[in-house]
N, C-alpha and C positions, 0 to 999 in steps of 0.2 A: 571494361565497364566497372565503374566504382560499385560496391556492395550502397546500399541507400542508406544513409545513418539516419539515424531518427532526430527529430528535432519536431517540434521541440518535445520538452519532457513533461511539462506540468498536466495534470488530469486537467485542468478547464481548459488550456490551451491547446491540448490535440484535437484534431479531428478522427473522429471514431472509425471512419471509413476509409482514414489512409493504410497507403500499405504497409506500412511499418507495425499497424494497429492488427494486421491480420494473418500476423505470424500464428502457429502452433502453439507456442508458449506467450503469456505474458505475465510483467510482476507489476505489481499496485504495490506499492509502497509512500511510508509516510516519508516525509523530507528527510526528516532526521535518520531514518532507519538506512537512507541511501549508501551515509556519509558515518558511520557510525560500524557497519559491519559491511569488510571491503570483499564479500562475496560479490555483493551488487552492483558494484563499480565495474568489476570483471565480469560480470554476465552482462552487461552494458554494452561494452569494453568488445565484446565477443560476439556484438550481433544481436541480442536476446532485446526486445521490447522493453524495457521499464518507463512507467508513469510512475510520477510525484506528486503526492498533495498532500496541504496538514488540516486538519479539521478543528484545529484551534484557530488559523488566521484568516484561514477564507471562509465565505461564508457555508453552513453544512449544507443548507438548501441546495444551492447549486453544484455544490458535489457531488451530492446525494445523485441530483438529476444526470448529470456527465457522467458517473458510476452507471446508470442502468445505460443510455444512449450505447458507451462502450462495453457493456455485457449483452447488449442488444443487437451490437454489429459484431460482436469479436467470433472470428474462426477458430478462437483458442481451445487447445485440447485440455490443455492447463494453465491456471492462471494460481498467481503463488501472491499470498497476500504479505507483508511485512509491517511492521508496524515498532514502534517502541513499547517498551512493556508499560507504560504509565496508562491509565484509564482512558484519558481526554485522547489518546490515541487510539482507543479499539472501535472509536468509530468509522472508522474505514474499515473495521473487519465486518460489523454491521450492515453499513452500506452495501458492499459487497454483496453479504447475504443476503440481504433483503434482495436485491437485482434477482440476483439468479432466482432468488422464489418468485419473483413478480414476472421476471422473463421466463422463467419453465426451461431454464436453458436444460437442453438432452445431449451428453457428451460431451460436457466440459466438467474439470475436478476441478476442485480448490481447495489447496491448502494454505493456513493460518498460520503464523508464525509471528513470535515477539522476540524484539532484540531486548538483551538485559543492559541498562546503562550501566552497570559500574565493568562488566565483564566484555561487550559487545558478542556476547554467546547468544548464538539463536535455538529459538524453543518452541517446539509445537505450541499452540495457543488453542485455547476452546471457547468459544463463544460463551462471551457473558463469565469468565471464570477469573476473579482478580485475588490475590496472594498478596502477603504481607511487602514483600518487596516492591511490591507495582506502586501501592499507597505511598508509600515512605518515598522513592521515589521521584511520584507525583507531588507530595510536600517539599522538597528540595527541589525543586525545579520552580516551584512557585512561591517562593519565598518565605516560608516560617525561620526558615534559618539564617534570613539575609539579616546578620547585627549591622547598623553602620556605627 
């Protein structure tokens, strides 16, 4: 018997109530954080649940909604949030938390975490808490510094 691999990955493209969805553990993560710090790949890699989504290209609404749906079904004892450390990305840690206050989930954690783009070092994250590096950044990623 094959182990079930999950497929697909994306937060709007899963179904909340597959089995893959109702493992022990699962990680929410933003796209880039996937691909960026190679813990994720290998918890992947290993069986572990990971969803993808960016909150900059889809639309946040419907994230927002597939966020609660999947904290609504999920068996999860833990669910591990990742994100880049730039601002336009903590909204998945938001969403997140908004879920779980709106769903009352009892006996699931969640922990926060931002990956640093220049180091790919990951770092506890505290809702709503941004640092001089996240800014700077979020300004280089968005062009002030593009000269042509």
């Amino acid at each position: 018997m094959f182990a079930e691999k999950q497929w697909p990955v994306k937060i709007l493209l899963v179904h909340p109530q597959a089995p893959f969805m109702q493992k022990a553990s699962l990680v929410i993560a933003a796209d880039c954080a996937l691909l960026t710090n190679p813990d994720l790949p290998m918890r992947f890699k290993n069986g572990e649940t990971v969803v993808i989504g960016c909150p900059l290209l889809e639309d946040p609404d419907r994230l927002a909604k597939k966020i609660d749906l999947i904290i609504e079904e999920t068996k999860a004892k833990n669910i591990d949030v990742y994100t880049m450390e730039v601002p336009c990305c903590h909204a998945i840690h938001m969403m997140v938390n908004q879920s779980m206050q709106k769903k009352q989930k009892q006996g699931t954690k969640v922990e926060n975490h931002i990956v640093r783009v220049l180091t790919g070092k990951v770092e506890p994250y505290a809702l709503g808490k941004i640092d001089e590096s996240m800014i700077e950044m979020e300004r280089r990623a968005h062009g002030e510094h593009h000269h042509h």
